[in-house]
N, C-alpha and C positions, 0 to 999 in steps of 0.2 A: 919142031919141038915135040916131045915124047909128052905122052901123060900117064899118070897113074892112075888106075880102077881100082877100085875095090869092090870087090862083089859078097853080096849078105849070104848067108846062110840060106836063109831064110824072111821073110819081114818084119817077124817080131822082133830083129836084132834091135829094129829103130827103138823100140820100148826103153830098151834099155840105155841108150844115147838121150833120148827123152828125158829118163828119170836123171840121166846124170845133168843134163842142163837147166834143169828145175824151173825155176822163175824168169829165166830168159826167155822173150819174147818169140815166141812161135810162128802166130797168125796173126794178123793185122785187118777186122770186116768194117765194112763203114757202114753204118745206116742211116740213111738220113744225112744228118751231121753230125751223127754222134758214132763214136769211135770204139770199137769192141776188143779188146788186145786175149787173147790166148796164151798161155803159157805152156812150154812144153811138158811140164808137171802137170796141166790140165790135161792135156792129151793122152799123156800116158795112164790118168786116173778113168779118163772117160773110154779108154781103150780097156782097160781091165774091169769097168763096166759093164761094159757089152760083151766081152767071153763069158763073164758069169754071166749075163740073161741068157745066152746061148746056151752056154752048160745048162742051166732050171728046164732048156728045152730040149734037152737030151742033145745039141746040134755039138759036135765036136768035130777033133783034127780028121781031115777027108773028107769032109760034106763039105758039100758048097753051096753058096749063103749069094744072093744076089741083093744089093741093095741097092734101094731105089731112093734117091732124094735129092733133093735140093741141097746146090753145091754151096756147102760151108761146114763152119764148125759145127752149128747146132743138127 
């Protein structure tokens, strides 16, 4: 059975699949017992977030940006 790839551009393409699935459920964190749901409209706002604090830091396209954190959404 064959399959098909699709290959991005680049990764910002995801932004824009993001913004178009809006309110659809993204991420799913559990803490505790209580249950934290993401949307991919959050993603994509919290993703254009962080370019602009990048941008206020002068950091733009070709610099490279190492982050360090703890795995999730926040």
């Amino acid at each position: 059975m064959g399959y098909l790839y699709f290959v991005r551009a680049h990764l910002a393409t995801l932004l824009d699949d993001f913004r178009r699935f809006g309110d659809e459920t993204a991420i799913v964190r559990y803490i505790g017992i209580r249950r934290r749901v993401t949307s991919y409209g959050e993603v994509a706002t919290l993703a254009g977030r962080f370019v602009a604090l990048l941008a206020v830091r002068n950091i733009g396209f070709g610099d490279r940006v190492v982050l360090w954190a703890e795995n999730g959404m926040e």
